[in-house]
TIMAR-191455 format. One record per residue (C-alpha): residue in one letter; x, y, z. Coordinates in nm, 4 decimals, always signed. Layout:
<node resn="A" X="X" Y="Y" Z="Z"/>
...
REM end
This chain:
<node resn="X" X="+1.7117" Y="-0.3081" Z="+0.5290"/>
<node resn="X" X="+1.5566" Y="-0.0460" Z="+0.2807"/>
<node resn="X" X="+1.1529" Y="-0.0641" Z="+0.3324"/>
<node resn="X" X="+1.0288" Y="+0.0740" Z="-0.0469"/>
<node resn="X" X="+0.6488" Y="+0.2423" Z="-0.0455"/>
<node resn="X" X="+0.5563" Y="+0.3150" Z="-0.4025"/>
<node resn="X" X="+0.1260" Y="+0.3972" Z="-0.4516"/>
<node resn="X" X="-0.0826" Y="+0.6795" Z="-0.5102"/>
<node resn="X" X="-0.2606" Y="+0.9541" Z="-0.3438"/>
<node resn="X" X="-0.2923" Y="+0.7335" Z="+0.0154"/>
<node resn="X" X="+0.0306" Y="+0.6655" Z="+0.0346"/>
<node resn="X" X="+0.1317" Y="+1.0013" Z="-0.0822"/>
<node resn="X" X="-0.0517" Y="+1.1022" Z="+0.2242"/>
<node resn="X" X="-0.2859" Y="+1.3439" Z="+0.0567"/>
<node resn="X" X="-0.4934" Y="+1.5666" Z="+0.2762"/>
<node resn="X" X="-0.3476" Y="+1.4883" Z="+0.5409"/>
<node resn="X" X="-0.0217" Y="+1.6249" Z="+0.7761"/>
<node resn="X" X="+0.1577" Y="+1.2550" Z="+0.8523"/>
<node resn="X" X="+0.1163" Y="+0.9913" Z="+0.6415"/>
<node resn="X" X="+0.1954" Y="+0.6415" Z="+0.7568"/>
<node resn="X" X="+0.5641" Y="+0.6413" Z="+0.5833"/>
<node resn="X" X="+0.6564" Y="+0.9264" Z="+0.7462"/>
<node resn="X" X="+0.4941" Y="+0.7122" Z="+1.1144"/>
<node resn="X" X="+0.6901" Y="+0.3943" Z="+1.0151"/>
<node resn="X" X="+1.0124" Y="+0.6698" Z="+0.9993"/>
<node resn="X" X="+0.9770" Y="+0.7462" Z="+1.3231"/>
<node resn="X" X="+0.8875" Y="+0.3687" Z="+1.4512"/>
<node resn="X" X="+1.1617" Y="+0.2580" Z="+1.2486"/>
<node resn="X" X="+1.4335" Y="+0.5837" Z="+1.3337"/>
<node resn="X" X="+1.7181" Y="+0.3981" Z="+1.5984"/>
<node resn="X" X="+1.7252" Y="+0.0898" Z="+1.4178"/>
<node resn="X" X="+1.8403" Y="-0.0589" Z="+1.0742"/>
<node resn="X" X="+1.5412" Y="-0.0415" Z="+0.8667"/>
<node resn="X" X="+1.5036" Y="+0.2626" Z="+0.6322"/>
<node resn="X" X="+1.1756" Y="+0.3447" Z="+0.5092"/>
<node resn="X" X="+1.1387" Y="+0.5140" Z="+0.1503"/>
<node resn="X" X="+0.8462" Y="+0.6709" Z="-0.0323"/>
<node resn="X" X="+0.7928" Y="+0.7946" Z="-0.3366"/>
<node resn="X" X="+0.4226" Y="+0.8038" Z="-0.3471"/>
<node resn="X" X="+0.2488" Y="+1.0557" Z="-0.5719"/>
<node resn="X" X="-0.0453" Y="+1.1764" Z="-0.5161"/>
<node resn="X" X="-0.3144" Y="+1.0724" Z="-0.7973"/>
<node resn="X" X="-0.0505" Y="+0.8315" Z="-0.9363"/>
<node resn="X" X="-0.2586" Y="+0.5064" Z="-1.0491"/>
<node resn="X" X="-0.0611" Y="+0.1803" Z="-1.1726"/>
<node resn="X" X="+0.0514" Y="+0.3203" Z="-1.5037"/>
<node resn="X" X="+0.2428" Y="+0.5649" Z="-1.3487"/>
<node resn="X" X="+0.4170" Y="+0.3036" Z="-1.1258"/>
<node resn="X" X="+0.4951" Y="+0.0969" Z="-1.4043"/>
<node resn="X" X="+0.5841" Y="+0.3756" Z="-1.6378"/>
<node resn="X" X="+0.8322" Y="+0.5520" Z="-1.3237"/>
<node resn="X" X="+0.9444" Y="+0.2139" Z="-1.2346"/>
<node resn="X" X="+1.3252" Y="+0.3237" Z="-1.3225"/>
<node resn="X" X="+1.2870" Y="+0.6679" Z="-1.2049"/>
<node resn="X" X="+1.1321" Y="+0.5541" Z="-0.8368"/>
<node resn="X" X="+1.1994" Y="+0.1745" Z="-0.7867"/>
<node resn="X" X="+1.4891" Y="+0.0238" Z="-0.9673"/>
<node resn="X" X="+1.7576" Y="+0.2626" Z="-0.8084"/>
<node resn="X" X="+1.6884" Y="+0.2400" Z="-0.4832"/>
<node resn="X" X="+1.6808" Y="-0.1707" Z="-0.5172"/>
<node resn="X" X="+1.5308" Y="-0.2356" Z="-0.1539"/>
<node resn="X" X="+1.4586" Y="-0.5513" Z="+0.0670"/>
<node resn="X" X="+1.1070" Y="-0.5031" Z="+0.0701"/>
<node resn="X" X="+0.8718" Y="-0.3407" Z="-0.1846"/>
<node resn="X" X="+0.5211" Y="-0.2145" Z="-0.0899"/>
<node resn="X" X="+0.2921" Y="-0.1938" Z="-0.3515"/>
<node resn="X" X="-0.0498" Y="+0.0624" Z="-0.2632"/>
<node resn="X" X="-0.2013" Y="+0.0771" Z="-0.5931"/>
<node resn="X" X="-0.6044" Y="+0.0997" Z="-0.6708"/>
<node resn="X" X="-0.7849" Y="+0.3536" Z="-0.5516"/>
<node resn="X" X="-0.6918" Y="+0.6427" Z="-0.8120"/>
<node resn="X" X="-0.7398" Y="+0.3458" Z="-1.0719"/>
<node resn="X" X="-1.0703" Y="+0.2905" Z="-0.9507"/>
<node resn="X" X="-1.1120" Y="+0.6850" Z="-1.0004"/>
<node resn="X" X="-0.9746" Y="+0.7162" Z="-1.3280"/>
<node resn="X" X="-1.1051" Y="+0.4456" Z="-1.4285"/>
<node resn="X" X="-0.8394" Y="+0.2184" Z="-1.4871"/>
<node resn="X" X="-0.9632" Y="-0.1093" Z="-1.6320"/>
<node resn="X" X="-0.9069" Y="-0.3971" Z="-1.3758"/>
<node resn="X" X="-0.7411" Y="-0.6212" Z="-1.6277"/>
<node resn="X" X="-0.4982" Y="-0.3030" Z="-1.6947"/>
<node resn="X" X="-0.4940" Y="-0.2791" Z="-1.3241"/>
<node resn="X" X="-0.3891" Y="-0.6446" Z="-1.2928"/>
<node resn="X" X="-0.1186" Y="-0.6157" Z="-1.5781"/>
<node resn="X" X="+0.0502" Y="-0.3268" Z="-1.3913"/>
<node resn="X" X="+0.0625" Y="-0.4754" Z="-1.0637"/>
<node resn="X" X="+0.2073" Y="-0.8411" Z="-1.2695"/>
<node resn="X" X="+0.4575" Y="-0.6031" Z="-1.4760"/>
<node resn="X" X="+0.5876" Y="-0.4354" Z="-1.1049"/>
<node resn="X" X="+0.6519" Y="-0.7464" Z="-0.9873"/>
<node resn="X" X="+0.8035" Y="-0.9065" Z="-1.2388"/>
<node resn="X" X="+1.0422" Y="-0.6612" Z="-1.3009"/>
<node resn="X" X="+1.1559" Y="-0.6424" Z="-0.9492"/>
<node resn="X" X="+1.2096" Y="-0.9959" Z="-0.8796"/>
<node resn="X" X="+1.3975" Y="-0.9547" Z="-1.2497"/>
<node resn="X" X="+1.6272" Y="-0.6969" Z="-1.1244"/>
<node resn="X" X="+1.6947" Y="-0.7373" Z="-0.7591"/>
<node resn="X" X="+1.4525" Y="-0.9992" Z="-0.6067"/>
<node resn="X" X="+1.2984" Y="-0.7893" Z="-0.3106"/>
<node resn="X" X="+1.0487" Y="-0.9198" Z="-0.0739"/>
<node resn="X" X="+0.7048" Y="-0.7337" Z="-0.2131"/>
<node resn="X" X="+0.3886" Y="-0.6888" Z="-0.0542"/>
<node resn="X" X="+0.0288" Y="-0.5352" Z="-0.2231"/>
<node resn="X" X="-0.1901" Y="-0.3315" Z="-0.0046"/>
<node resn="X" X="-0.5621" Y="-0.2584" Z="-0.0442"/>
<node resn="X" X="-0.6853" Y="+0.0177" Z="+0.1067"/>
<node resn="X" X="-0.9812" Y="+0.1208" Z="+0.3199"/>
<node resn="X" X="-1.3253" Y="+0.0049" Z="+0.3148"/>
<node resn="X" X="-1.6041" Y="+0.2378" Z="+0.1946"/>
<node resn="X" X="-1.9420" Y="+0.2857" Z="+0.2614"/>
<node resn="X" X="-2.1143" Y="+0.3718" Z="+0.0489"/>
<node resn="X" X="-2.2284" Y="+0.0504" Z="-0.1327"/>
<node resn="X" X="-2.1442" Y="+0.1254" Z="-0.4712"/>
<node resn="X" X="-1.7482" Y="+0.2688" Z="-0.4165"/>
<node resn="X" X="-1.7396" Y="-0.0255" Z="-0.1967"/>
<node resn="X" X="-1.8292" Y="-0.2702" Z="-0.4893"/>
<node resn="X" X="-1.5910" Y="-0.0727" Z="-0.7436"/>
<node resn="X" X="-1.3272" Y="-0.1243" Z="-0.4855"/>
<node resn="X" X="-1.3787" Y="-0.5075" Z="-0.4099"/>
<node resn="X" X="-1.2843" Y="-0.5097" Z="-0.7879"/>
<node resn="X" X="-0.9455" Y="-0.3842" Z="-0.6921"/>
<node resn="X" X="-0.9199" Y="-0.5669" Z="-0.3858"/>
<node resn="X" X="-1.0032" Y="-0.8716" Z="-0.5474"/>
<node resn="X" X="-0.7344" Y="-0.8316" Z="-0.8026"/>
<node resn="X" X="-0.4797" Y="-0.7256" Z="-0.5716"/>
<node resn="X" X="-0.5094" Y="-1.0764" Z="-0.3788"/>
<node resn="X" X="-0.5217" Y="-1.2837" Z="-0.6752"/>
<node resn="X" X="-0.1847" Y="-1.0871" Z="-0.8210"/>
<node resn="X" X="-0.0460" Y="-1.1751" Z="-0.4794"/>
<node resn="X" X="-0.1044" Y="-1.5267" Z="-0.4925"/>
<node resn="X" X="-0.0475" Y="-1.5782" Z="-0.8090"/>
<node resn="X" X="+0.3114" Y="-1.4353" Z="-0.7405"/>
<node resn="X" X="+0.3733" Y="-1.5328" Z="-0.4232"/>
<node resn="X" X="+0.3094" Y="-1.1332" Z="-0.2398"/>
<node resn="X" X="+0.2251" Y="-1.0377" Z="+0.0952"/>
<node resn="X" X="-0.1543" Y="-0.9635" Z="+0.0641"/>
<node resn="X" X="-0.2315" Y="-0.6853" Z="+0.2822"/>
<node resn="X" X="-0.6202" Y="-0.6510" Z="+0.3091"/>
<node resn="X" X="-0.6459" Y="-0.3262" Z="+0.4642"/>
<node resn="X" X="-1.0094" Y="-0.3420" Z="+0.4045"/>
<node resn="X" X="-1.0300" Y="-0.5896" Z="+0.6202"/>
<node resn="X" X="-0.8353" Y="-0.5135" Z="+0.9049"/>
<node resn="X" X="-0.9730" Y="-0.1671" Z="+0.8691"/>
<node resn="X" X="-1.3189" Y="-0.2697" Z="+0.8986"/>
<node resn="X" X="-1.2240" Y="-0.5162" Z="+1.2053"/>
<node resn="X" X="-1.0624" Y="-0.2428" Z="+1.3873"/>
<node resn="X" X="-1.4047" Y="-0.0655" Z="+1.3685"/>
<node resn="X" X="-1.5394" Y="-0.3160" Z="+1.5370"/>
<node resn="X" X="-1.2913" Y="-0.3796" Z="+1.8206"/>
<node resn="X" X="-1.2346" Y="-0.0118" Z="+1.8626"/>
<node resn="X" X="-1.5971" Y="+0.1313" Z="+1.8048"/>
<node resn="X" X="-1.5029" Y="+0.4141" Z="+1.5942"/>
<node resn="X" X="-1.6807" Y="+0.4874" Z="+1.3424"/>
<node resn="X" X="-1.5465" Y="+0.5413" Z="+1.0027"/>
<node resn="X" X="-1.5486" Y="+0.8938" Z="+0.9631"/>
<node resn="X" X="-1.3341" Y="+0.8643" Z="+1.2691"/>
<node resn="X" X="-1.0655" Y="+0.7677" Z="+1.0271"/>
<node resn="X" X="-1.1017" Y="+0.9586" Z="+0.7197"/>
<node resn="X" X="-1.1257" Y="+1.3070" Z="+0.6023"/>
<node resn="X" X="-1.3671" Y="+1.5214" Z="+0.4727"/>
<node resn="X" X="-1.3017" Y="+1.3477" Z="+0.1536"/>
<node resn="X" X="-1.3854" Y="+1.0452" Z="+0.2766"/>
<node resn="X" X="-1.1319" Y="+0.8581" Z="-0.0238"/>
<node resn="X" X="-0.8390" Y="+0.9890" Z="+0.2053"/>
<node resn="X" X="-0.7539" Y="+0.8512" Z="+0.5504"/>
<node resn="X" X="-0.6803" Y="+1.1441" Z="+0.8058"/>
<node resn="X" X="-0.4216" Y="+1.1041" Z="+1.0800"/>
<node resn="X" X="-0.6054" Y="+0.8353" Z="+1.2919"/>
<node resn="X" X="-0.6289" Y="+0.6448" Z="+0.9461"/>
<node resn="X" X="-0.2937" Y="+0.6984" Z="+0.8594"/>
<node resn="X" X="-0.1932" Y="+0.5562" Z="+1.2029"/>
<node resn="X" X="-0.3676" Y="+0.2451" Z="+1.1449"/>
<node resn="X" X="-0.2057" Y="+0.1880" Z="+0.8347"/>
<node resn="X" X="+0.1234" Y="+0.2943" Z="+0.9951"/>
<node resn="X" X="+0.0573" Y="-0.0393" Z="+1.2813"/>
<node resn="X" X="-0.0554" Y="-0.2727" Z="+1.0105"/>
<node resn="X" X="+0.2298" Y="-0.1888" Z="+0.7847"/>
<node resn="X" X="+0.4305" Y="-0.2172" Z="+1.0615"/>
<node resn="X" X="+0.3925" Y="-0.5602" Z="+1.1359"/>
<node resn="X" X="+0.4518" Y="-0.7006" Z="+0.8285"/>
<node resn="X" X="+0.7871" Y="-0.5052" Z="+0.8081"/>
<node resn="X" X="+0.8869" Y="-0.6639" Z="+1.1275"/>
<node resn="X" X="+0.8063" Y="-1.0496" Z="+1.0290"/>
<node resn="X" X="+1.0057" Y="-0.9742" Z="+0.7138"/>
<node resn="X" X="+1.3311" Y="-0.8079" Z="+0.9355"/>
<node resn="X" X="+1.2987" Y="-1.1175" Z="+1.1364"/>
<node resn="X" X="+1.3255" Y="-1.3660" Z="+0.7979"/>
<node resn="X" X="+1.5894" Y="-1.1745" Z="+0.6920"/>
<node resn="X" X="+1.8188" Y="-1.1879" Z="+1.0365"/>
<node resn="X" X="+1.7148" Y="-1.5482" Z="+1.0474"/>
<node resn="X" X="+1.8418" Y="-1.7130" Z="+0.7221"/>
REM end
């Protein structure tokens, strides 16, 4: 099964030494599952739509992650451009070779203000995966909950530039992601 990661700067790993596709590599290295990433760093939605036959199409995998929004956000990339992108990905691989695809948000913020430009994102993330029938991965979320269990705090998890995750973030994305490759493998060796 070939495990797809196209995004931005995150998933790019920016600032940081391991990024989670190079984590779920090594989770994933003695069995079937290959995980892929061609992640740029600063590369909003346009670019994924625009480098969709460069990046995506060729490699045709099982399962497409999507972890788009927060160089849009930074650009600014309208939301309703935002939302187009993210519908024109999708689209265009279930057109061509039908892949499983999740859409991930990213981390919370917090200062108030990024955090309410980022809801936008969020927001339109989960409403372009239910309106296509996606994964929604709301990394916000589970970030903020593993806060809570864990009681870091959430400089704990990001850099100096707080917009990046470090390695501790970059492992927690690395265990969520992880997951939701696994419940796919297993409705894949079960149909």
């Amino acid at each position: 099964m070939i495990v797809l990661i196209r995004g931005g700067s995150i998933a790019a790993g920016v600032h940081t030494s391991t990024c989670y596709a190079d984590l779920l590599k090594e989770k994933f290295a003695d069995t079937d599952i290959e995980i892929m990433n061609c992640s740029r760093e600063k590369d909003s939605s346009f670019e994924g739509i625009w480098s969709f036959y460069e990046d995506i199409d060729p490699v045709r995998p099982d399962f497409l992650i999507l972890h788009f929004g927060i160089d849009d956000m930074y650009r600014p990339v309208y939301r309703s451009e935002f939302k187009e992108n993210l519908v024109q990905i999708v689209r265009l691989a279930r057109q061509r070779f039908n892949p499983h695809i999740a859409l991930l948000t990213s981390q919370p913020f917090e200062d108030p203000g990024e955090m309410d430009s980022a809801q936008i994102y969020y927001r339109t993330v989960r409403e372009v995966s239910l309106d296509l029938d996606c994964m929604f991965v709301p990394v916000h979320l589970l970030w903020s909950g593993h806060l809570h269990e864990s009681g870091l705090r959430h400089r704990d998890l990001v850099n100096s530039d707080y917009r990046y995750p470090n390695e501790e973030g970059h492992r927690l994305l690395c265990n969520i992601i992880y997951d939701r490759i696994c419940s796919i493998r297993f409705f894949h060796e079960n149909q």
